[in-house]
N, C-alpha and C positions, 0 to 999 in steps of 0.2 A: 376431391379437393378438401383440404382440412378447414377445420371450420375457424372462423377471422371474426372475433367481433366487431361489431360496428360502433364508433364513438361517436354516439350522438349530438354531445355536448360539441364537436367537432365541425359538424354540419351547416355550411352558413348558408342564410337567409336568401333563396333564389329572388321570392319575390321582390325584397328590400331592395338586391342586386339588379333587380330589374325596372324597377320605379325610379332609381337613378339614373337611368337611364342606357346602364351598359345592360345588356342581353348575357344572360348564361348560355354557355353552349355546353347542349345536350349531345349525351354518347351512349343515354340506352334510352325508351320508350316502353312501357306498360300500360294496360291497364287500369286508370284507378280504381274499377269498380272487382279487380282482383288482388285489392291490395291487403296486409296483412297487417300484423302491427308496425305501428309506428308509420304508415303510406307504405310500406318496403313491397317489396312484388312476392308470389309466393316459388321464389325461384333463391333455395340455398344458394348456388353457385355464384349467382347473378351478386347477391347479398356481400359475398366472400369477395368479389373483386372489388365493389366498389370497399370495403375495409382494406383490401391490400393498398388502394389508390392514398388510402386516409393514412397509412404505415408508412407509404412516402412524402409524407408532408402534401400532400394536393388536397387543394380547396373543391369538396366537393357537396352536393346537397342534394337530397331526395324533393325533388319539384312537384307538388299536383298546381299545376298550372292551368290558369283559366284560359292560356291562347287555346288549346285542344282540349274540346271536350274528350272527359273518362279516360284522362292521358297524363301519367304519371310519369317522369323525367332523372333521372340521374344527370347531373350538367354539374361545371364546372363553371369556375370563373375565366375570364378571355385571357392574361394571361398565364393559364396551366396548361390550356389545349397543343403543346408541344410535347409539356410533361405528361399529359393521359395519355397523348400517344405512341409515346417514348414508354411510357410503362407497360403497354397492355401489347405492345409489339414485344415487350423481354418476358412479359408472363407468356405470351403463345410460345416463345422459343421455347424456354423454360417446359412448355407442355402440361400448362395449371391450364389451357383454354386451348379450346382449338380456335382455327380462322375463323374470324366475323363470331365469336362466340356473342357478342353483347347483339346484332342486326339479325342474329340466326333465334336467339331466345325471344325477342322482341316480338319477331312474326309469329315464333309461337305461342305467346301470350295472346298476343291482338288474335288469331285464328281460333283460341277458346272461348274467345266472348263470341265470335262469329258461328259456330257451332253449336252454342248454347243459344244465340239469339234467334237460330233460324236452323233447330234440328231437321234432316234430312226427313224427309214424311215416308213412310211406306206406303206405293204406291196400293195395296189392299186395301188402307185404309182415307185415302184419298175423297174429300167431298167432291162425288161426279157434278161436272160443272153444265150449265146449261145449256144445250146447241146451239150455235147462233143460227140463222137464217138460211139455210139450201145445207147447211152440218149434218142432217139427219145421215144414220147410219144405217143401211140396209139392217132389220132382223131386228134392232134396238126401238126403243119407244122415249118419245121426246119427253122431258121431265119437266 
């Protein structure tokens, strides 16, 4: 995907938009504690759609939102959410993303913090845990 920059100056105020009480609607989800410059995710592609959304005029804004903990937002104002989805159905045709590209990246951002927060243990190295009560194992010795 070619690279799209992103117009910051562009970007409006999720929060602001949300204190007034209209709600942004969100269409991608991250990480905040993988996020890059500027809150952005560390995901070109991801970066690149949401500039294509801001090249068609849609209001959109990079959210770290206090409703979800460590959960960074791409959202839109309420009424665009015809237009993001009017767009991102002519970028799949098109062939810049495939299906559910933004719900498909999303899981796997949130599965790297999940991986990283709870690496997988080699069972070699495993602290042998205590027998409970009648657990004793023929040939082994209780710890």
């Amino acid at each position: 995907m070619e690279s799209n920059p992103i117009r910051f100056d562009m970007l409006f105020d999720a929060d602001e938009y949300h204190r007034s009480g209209k709600s942004p609607w969100t269409f991608f989800a991250y990480p905040t504690s993988l996020s890059v410059e500027r809150d952005l995710p560390p995901d070109a592609d991801a970066c690149n759609l949401l500039a294509t959304l801001q090249n068609r005029e849609i209001c959109v804004a990079v959210w770290v939102s206090l409703i979800s903990v460590n959960t960074t937002f791409f959202a839109c104002i309420m009424e665009d959410i015809p237009r993001v989805k009017n767009a991102l159905k002519e970028i799949e045709v098109c062939g810049l993303s495939g299906m559910d590209f933004f719900s498909d990246r999303s899981k796997k951002l949130f599965e790297t913090i999940a991986i990283r927060s709870h690496p997988r243990v080699d069972s070699r190295y495993q602290i042998p845990q205590k027998p409970t009560s009648g657990s004793h194992v023929r040939g082994s010795h209780p710890i």
